[in-house]
N, C-alpha and C positions, 0 to 999 in steps of 0.2 A: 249167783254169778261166780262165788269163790270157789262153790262147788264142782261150780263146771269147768274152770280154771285147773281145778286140782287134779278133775276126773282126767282132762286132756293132758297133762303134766304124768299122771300116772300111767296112762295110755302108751305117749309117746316114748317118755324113758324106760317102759315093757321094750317096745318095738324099735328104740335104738341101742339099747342093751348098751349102757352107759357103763362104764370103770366106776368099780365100788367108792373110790374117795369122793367120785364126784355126785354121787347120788347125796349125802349128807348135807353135801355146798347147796344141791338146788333144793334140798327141802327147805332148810333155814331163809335161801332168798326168798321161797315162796311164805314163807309163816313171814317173811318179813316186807314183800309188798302187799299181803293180805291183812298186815296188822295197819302199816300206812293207810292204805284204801277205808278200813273199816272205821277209824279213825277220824281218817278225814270227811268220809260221810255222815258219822256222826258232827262235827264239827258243824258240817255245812246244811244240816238238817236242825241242830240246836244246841249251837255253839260249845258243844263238845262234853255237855253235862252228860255223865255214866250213872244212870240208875240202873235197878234192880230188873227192869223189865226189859230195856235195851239187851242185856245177857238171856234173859227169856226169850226174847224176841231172834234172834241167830241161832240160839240151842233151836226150837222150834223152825225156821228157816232149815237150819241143817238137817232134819229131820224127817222134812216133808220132801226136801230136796233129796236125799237118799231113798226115802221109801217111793218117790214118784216117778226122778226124774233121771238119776244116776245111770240108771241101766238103759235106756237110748242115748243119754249122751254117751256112752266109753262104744255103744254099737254105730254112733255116726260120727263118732272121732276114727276108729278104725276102719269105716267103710270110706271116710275122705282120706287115710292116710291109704288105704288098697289103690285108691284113683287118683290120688298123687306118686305113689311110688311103678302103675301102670303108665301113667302118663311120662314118667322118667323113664322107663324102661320103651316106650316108644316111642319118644325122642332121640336115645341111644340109638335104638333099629333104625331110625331114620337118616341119622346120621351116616352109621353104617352103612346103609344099601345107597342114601343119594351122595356121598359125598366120599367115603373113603374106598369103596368097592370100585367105584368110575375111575379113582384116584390109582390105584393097583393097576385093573387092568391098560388104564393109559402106558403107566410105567412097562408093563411086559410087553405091550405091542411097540414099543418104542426102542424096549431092548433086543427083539425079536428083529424089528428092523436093523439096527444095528449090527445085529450079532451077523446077519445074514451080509448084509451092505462089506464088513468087516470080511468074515470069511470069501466072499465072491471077488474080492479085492487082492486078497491074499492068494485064493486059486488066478487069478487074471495074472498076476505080477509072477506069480511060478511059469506059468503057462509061456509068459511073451520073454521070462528070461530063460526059456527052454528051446524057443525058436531063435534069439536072439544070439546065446554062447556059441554055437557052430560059426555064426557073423562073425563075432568077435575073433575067435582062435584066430578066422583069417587073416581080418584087419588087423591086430594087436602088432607081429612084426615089424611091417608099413610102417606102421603108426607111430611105434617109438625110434623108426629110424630120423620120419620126418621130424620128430620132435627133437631129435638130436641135434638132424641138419640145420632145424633155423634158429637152434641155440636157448632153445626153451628150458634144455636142464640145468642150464647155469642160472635161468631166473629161476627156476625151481630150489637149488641148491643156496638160495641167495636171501627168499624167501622163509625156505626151510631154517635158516640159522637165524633169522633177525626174533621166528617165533619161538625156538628154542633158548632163546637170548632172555626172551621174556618170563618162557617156564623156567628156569633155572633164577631168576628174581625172584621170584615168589619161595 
């Protein structure tokens, strides 16, 4: 069991290509939940007495466990980290194609409307003050005579000073 602990520990920190300080940190936690465990199964198999044959018995454990079984465990530690880092990388895709692709082209076809709604608006508003200004030049004399006549420039003038009264406060 420590063996295969250790194989998978060696496996993965190959394959996450760990910062040098911290390989040292995890060897020691592992010699040191491996001394725990070993420990406490001797404990709990016969209350903790250490003979001669107990170290026999793991030296041989470890041995049999390297010459037998080392080399499928680090090829199905690796072949599950293939199918774990597959299965992340097609979850990403997943992601990608159902949810942030949809998400993009919603936004263009939204600014696409915009953009168009925006410019069509802008030619509309040129266009009707181009039919409009000829209107104007005519009416504009009229129009400020009338505005003279019924005294409108003096509320104008009247209005105009109480809002300059105001900008000049500030």
């Amino acid at each position: 069991m420590m063996g295969g602990i250790l194989d998978t520990y060696r496996v993965v920190s190959g394959q996450l290509r760990l910062a040098r300080w911290l390989v040292p940190l995890f060897d020691i936690l592992y010699w040191l939940a491996a001394m725990v465990l070993v420990f406490r199964i001797l404990y709990w198999t016969n209350l903790g007495e250490v003979r001669l044959f107990i170290f026999l018995g793991l030296l041989a454990g470890i041995a049999i466990y390297y010459t037998l079984l080392s080399a499928y465990v680090i090829r199905y530690v690796r072949l599950l980290l293939k199918w774990i880092t597959a299965g992340y990388r097609l979850l990403l895709n997943l992601i990608r194609i159902f949810i942030i692709k949809p998400l993009i082209f919603i936004y263009r076809v939204l600014l696409a409307i915009l953009m168009f709604f925006g410019t069509a608006s802008i030619f509309l508003c040129k266009f009707v003050l181009q039919l409009v200004y000829p209107l104007w030049r005519l009416v504009r004399k009229p129009l400020t005579a009338f505005v003279k006549s019924i005294r409108l420039d003096a509320a104008h003038r009247w209005i105009r000073s109480k809002i300059s009264r105001f900008k000049r406060d500030k």
